[in-house]
N, C-alpha and C positions, 0 to 999 in steps of 0.2 A: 413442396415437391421440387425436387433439384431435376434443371435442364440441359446438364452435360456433365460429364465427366472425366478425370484428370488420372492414367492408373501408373504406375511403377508396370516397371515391367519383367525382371527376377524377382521371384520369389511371389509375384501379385499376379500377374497374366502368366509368366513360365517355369514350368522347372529346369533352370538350364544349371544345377550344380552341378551335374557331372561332367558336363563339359566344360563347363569353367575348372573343375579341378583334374579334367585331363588334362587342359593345357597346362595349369601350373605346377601337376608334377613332370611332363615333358621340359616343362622350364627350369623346375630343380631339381630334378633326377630322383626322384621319389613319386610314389603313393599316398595320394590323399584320403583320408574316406569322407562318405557325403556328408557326414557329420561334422568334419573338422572345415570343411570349405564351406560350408554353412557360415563358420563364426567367422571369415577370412572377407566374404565378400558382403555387396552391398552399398559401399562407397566408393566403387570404380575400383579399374582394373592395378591401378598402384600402391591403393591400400592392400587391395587381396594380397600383392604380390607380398608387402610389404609385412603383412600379418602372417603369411606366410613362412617367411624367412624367418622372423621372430619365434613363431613356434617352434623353427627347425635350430635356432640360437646359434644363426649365422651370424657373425659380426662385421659390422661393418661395409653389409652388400648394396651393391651399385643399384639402385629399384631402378634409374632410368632404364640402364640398361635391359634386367631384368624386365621392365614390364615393355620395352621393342621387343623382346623375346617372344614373352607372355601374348601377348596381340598378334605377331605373328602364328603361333600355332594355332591359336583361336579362331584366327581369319584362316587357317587351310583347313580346315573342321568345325565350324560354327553348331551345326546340328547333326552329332550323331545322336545323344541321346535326349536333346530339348523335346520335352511336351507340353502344350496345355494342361494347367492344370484341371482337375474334374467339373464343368459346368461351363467351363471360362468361352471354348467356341459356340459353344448356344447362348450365351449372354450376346457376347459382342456380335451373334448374326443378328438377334431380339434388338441390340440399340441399333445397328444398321439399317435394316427394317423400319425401324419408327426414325429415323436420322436423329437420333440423337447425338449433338458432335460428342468426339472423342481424343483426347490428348495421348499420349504417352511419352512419360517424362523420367530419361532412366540415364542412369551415369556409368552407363554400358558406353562407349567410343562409339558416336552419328554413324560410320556405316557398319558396326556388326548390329546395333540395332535395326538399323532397316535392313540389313542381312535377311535378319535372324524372322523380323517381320512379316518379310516379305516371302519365305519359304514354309513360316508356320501358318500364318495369315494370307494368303494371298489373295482372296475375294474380300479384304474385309479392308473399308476406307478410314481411315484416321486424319481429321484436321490436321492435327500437327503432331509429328513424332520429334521430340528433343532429346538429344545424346549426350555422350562428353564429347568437346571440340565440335561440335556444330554452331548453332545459329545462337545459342541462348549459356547463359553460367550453368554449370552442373548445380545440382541439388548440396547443400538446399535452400538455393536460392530461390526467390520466387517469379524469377525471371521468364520461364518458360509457363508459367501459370496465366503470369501476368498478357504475355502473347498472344497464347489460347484463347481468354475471356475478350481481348480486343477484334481479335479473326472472328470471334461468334458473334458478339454485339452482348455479350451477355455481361449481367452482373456479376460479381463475387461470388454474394450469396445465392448465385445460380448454379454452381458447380460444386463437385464432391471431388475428394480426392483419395482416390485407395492404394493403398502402400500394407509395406509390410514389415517395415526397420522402425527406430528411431530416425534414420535419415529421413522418412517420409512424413511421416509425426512433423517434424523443424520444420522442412519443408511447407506441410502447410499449413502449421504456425504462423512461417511467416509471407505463405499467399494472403492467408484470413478470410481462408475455406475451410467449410464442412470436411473433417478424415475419416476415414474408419481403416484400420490397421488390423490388418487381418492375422491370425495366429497361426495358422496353417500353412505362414510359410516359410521362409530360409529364418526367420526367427522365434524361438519358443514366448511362449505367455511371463514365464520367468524373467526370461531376459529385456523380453521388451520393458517390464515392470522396473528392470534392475535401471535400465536407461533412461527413467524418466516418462517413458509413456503412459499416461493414464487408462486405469482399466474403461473407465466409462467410452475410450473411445473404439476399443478393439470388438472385433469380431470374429467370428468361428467358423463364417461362412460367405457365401455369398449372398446367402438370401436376403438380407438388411439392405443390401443394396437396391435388389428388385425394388421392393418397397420403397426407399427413397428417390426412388426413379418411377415410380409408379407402371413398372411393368407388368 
């Protein structure tokens, strides 16, 4: 039975596509649909950009610049349309509740994640939230993992880590934590298989989790 846990937080705790791809078509003067910013995001906001512009077979575009852009309009609208996904706020009041500590480890920019946290989540306490440019390497390092289990006093093999990419899979690969990679979220079962994710560790839901947490 695992005694904490490690989550991603697009695509694992939120659905924030649509806001991620209003900003980036405010950025490139285009319409994205939630389908195409699905494939764009998940390893920060410079690849989006960057994967973006690719599709659109710009050459040769500035991504710095592009993604100050990109972060600005993100940061003057963080949540019009972000939600929890379905179970996710009855989960995290249920680890609450029993203190289960809680990580969140996302290569979202340190304050649109605690932005973002702090208006979808507001009653809900997390040990440690890790960003990009914060306190710890973006994913998928295991930098922010490693913090986490030292802030608890816990072992490795006391934590889980739930993700939803292949970035998350690497990630804790190379914590050398328990993952389960969920399918249901910014990435299909296809695609994660295409990247290398093994099916044995994916998931459909969240119920696998209760039970490895003995809730």
């Amino acid at each position: 039975m695992k005694k904490a846990v490690v989550f991603d937080l697009d695509g694992t705790l939120l659905n924030t596509t649509m806001d991620i791809g209003l900003a980036l078509g405010k950025t490139l003067g285009r319409t994205f649909t939630e389908e195409q910013t699905n494939t764009f995001v998940g390893r920060g906001l410079k690849k989006a950009v960057a994967g973006a512009a690719d599709f659109m077979g710009l050459e040769n575009p500035d991504l710095d610049a592009l993604t100050e852009k990109l972060i600005a309009f993100y940061r003057e609208e963080p949540v019009r349309y972000t939600q929890p996904y379905p179970g996710v706020r009855e989960l995290l009041e249920k680890l609450s509740e029993r203190r289960i500590p809680m990580c969140v480890y996302s290569n979202k920019e340190q304050d649109l994640t605690d932005t973002i946290l702090g208006i979808i989540f507001p009653d809900i306490r997390f040990t440690l939230v890790s960003g990009m440019h914060g306190r710890f390497e973006s994913k998928p390092s295991p930098e922010a993992v490693d913090a986490f289990a030292a802030m608890t006093g816990l072992k490795k093999e006391d934590l889980v880590y739930v993700g939803d990419t292949e970035v998350d899979y690497r990630t804790a690969c190379n914590s050398g934590v328990k993952c389960m990679i969920l399918t249901c979220g910014m990435r299909p079962k296809k695609s994660l298989l295409e990247a290398g994710v093994p099916e044995e560790v994916m998931i459909g839901s969240l119920a696998p989790l209760y039970a490895e947490l003995g809730l």
